[in-house]
C-alpha positions as CSV (number, residue, x, y, z in Angstrom):
1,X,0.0,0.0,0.0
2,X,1.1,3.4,-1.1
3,X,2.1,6.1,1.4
4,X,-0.5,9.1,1.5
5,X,0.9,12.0,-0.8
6,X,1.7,14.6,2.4
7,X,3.2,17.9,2.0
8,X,3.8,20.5,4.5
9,X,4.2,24.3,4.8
10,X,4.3,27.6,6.8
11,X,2.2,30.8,5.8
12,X,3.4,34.1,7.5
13,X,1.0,35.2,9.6
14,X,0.4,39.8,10.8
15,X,-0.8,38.5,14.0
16,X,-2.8,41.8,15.7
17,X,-0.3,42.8,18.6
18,X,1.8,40.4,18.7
19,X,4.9,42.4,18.3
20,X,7.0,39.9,16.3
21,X,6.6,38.2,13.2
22,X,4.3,35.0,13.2
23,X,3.4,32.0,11.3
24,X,1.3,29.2,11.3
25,X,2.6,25.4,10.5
26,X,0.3,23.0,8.6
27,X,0.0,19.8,6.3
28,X,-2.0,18.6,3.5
29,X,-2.5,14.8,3.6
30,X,-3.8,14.3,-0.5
31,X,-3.6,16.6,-3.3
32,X,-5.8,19.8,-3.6
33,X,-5.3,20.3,-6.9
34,X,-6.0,16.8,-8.8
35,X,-8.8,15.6,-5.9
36,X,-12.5,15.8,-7.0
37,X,-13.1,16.4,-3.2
38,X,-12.9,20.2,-1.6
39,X,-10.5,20.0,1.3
40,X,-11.2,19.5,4.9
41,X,-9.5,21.8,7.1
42,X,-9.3,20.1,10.6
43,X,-9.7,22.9,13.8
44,X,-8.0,21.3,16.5
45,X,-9.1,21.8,20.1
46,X,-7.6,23.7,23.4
47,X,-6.7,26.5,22.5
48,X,-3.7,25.5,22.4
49,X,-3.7,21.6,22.0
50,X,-2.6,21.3,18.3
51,X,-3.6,19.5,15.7
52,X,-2.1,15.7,16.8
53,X,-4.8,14.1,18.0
54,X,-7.0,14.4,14.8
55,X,-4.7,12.3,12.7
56,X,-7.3,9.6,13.1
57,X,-9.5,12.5,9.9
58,X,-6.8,10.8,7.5
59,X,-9.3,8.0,7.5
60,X,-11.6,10.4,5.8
61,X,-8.7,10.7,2.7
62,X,-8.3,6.7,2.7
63,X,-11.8,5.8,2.5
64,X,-13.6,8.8,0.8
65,X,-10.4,10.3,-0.8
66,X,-11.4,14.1,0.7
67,X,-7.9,15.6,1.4
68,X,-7.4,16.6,5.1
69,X,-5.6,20.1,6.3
70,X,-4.2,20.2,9.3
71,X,-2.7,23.1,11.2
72,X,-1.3,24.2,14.6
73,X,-3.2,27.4,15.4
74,X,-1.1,30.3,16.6
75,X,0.4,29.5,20.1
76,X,0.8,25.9,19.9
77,X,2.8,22.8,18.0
78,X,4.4,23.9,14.9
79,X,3.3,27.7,14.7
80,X,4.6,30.7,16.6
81,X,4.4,30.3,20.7
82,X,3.5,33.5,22.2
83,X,4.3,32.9,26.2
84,X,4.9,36.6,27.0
85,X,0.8,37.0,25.8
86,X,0.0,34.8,28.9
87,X,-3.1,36.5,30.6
88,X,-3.3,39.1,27.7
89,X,-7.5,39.1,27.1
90,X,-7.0,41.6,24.2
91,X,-5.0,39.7,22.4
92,X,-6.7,35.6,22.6
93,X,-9.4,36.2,20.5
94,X,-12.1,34.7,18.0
95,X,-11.2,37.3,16.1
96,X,-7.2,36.3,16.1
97,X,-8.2,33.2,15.6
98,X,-10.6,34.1,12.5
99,X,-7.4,36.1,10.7
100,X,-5.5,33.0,10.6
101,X,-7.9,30.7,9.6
102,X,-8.9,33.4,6.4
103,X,-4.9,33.5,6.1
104,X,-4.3,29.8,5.5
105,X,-7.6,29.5,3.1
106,X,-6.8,32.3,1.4
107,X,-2.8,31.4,1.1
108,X,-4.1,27.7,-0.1
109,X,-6.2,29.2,-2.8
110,X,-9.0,27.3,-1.4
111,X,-11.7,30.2,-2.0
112,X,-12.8,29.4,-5.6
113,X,-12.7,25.6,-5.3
114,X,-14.5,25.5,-1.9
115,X,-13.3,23.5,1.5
116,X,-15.2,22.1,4.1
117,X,-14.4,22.7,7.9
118,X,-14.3,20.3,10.7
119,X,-14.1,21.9,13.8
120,X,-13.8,19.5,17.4
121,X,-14.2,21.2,20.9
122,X,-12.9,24.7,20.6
123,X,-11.9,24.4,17.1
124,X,-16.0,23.3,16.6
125,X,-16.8,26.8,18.4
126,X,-14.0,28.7,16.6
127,X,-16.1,26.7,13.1
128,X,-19.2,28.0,14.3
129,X,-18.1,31.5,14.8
130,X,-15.8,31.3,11.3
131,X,-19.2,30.3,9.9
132,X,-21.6,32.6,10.8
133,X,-19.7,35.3,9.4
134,X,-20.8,32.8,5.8
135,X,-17.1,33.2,4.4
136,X,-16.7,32.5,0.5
137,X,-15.8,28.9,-0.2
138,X,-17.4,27.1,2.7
139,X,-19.3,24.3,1.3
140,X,-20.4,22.3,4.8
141,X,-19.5,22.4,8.5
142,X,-18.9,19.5,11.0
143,X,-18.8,20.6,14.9
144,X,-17.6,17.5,16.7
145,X,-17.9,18.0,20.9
146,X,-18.3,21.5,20.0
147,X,-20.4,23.8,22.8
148,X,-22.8,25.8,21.5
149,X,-22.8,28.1,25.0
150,X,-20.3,28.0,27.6
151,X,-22.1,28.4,30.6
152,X,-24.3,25.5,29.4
153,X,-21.0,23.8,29.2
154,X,-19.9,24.9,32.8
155,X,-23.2,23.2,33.7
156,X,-22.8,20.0,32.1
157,X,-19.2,19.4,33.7
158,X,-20.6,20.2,37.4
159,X,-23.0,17.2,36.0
160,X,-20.4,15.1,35.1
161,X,-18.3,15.9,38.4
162,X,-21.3,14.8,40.4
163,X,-21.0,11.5,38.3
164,X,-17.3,10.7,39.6
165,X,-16.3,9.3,43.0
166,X,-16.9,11.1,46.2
167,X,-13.2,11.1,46.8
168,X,-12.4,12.2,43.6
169,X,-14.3,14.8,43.4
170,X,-13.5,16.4,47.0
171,X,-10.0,16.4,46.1
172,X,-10.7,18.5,42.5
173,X,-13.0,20.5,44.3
174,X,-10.6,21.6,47.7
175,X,-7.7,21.8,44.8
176,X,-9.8,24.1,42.7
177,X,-10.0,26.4,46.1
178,X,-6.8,27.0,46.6
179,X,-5.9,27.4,42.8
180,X,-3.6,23.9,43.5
181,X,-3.5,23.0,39.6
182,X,-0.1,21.2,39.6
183,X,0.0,18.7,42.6
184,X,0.3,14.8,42.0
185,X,-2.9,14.6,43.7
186,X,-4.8,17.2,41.6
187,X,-3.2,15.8,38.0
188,X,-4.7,12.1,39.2
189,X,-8.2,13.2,39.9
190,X,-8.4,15.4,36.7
191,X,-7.0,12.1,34.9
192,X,-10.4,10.5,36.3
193,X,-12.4,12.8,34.7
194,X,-10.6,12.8,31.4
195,X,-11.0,8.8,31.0
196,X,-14.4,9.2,31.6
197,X,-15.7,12.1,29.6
198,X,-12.7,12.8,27.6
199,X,-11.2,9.6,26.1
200,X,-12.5,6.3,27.2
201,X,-9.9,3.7,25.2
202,X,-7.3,2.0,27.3
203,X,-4.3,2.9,26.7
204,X,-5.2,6.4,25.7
205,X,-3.8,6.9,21.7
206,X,-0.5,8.1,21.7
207,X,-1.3,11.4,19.7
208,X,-4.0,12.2,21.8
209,X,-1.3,11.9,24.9
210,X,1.0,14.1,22.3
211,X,-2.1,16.8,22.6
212,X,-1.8,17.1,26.2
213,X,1.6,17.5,26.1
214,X,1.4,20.2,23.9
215,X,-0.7,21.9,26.2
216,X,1.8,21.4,29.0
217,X,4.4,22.5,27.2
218,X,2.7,25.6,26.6
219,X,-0.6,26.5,28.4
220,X,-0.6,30.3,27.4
221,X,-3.9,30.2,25.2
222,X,-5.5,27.6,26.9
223,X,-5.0,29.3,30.4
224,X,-6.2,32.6,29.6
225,X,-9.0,31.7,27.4
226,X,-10.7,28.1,29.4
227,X,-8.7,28.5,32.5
228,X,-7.0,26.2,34.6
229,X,-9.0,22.6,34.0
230,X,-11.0,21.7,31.8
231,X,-14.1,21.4,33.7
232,X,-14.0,25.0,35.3
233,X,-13.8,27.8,33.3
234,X,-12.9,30.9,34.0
235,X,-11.2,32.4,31.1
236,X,-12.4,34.6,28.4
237,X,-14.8,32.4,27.0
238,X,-16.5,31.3,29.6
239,X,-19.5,33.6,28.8
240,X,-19.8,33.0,25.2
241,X,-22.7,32.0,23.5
242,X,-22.1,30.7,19.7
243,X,-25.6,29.7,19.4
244,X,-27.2,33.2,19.4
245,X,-25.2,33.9,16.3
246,X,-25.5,30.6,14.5
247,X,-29.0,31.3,12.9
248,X,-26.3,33.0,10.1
249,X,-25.0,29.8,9.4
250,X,-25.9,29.0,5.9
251,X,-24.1,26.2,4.8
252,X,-25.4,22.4,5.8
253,X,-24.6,21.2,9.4
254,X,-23.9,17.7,11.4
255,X,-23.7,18.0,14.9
256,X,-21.7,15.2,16.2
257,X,-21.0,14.4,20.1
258,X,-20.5,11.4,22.6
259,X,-23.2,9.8,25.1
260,X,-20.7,10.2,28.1
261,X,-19.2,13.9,26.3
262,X,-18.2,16.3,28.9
263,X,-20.2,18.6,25.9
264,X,-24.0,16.8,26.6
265,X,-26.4,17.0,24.7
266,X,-28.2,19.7,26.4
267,X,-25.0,21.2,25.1
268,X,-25.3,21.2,22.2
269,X,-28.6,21.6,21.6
270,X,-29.1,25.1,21.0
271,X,-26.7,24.8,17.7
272,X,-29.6,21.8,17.0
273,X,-32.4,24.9,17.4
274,X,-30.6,27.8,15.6
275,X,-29.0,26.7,12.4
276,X,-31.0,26.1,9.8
277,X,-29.6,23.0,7.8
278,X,-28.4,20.5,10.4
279,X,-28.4,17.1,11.6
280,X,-27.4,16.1,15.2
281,X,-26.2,12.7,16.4
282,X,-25.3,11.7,19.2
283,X,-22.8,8.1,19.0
284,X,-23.4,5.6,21.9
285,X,-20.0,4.1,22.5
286,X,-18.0,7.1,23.3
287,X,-17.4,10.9,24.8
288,X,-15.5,13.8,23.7
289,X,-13.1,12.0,21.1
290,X,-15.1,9.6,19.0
291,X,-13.3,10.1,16.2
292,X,-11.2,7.8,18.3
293,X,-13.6,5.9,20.5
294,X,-16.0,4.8,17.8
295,X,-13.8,5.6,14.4
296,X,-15.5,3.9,11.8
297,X,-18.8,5.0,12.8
298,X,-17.8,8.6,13.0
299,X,-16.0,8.8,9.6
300,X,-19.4,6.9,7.9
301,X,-21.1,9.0,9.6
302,X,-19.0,12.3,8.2
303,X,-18.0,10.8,5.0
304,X,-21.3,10.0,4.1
305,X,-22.8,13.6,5.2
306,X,-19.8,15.0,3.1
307,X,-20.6,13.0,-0.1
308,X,-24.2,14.5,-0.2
309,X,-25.0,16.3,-3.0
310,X,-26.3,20.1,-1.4
């Protein structure tokens, strides 16, 4: 079997105060120019976590030959690291977050052809918003454990904590309290709630595990936009609310998310009410990677949504 045609690339990137030159690292796995297929671009989670863990979209290439785009968003992986923008609220944006996104599309010459995005978790909110502005090009839209409201989300992981152990849960709760975000015994509790409602497989997949250690090798996005866990946040977005602008979302719309997803479906239900052409399911066998957890269902179930004829 033939190696998947893979190139790779850097576009500079006039990052709005960032006082230094910037670009943003990606990779095309299949050809843009000879496929039939617009081009997925893959929005990776965090902020901050890079685009790793989503390997397992190159399924999507083997099996329905659409050609995946990956990238490391500004601050993470590949691209530029901004550490000295730690805590900086004017500066982790949507809107930063929109330039580059238009950046790469427009340095790709994706605009004419078209592209398709897939957005998971943040990258699924950061979709949303890209979306609703309807950009030129966008042909369909996947949010994949993708909030539609934060404080909804905030919500659902106070449900989810109630789910775990008592013990468990008094220790992430008395850590939280005293801002204790880096003790053995904090890291081991969180680590129960992340092979619960995070990533259920045993071992975890090695580039998932390469995702978190992107974000603890650099935590500046993610800190100052979620906060310090993922299951309290306190950061920039916690008050955002992408359903109230989603009723501009024009292009078709699957919903995807996990039955034991920290995002529940109550979750994600407002994106269910507002957009106008979408269909929501929910898969059975897994939580907030089921790209992962329950692979070949998730790519039928996007391949087959992306082969329909709008």
């Amino acid at each position: 079997m033939s190696a998947n045609p893979t190139s790779e690339g850097e576009v500079a990137f006039e990052a709005p105060g960032a006082g230094k030159p910037c670009k943003t690292w990606y990779k095309i796995v299949g050809d843009l120019k000879t496929s039939a297929s617009p081009p997925i671009i893959a929005l990776h989670g965090g902020p901050g976590a890079g685009h790793d863990y989503l390997v397992a979209l190159i399924d999507l290439y083997e099996k329905h030959g659409i050609p995946i785009i990956f990238y490391d968003q500004i601050g993470c992986g590949r691209s530029t690291h901004l550490r000295e923008k730690l805590g900086d609220e004017s500066f982790w944006t949507f809107e930063l977050f929109i330039q580059e996104l238009d950046n790469l599309i427009d340095h790709l010459g994706l605009r004419e052809k078209g592209y398709y995005i897939l957005g998971q978790s943040w990258g699924g909110m950061l979709g949303s918003s890209y979306a609703s502005r309807r950009p030129r090009g966008l042909k369909k839209l996947v949010l994949s454990g993708s909030p539609a409201s934060m404080p909804l989300y905030k919500q659902a992981c106070k449900k989810r904590l109630a789910e775990l152990p008592e013990e468990v849960r008094r220790t992430l709760e008395e850590c939280d309290k005293k801002g204790d975000h880096d003790s053995p015994e904090f890291k081991e509790a969180a680590s129960a709630f992340t092979k619960q409602y995070v990533c259920r497989l045993d071992p975890m997949p090695e580039p998932i595990q390469r995702t978190f250690n992107n974000l603890k090798e650099d935590s500046t996005a993610y800190t100052t936009m979620q906060g310090h866990s993922e299951f309290d946040t306190v950061g920039t977005f916690k008050d955002w609310e992408g359903w109230k602008d989603a009723h501009n979302i024009q292009v078709e719309t699957l919903l995807l998310n996990g039955k034991y997803d920290e995002v529940m479906d109550f979750v994600v239900e407002p994106f269910f009410r507002t957009i106008n052409k979408v269909k929501w399911v929910t898969l059975e066998n897994s939580s907030h990677t089921s790209f992962w957890e329950d692979r070949e269902r998730f790519m039928q179930l996007v391949g087959d949504f992306l082969a329909l004829k709008q």
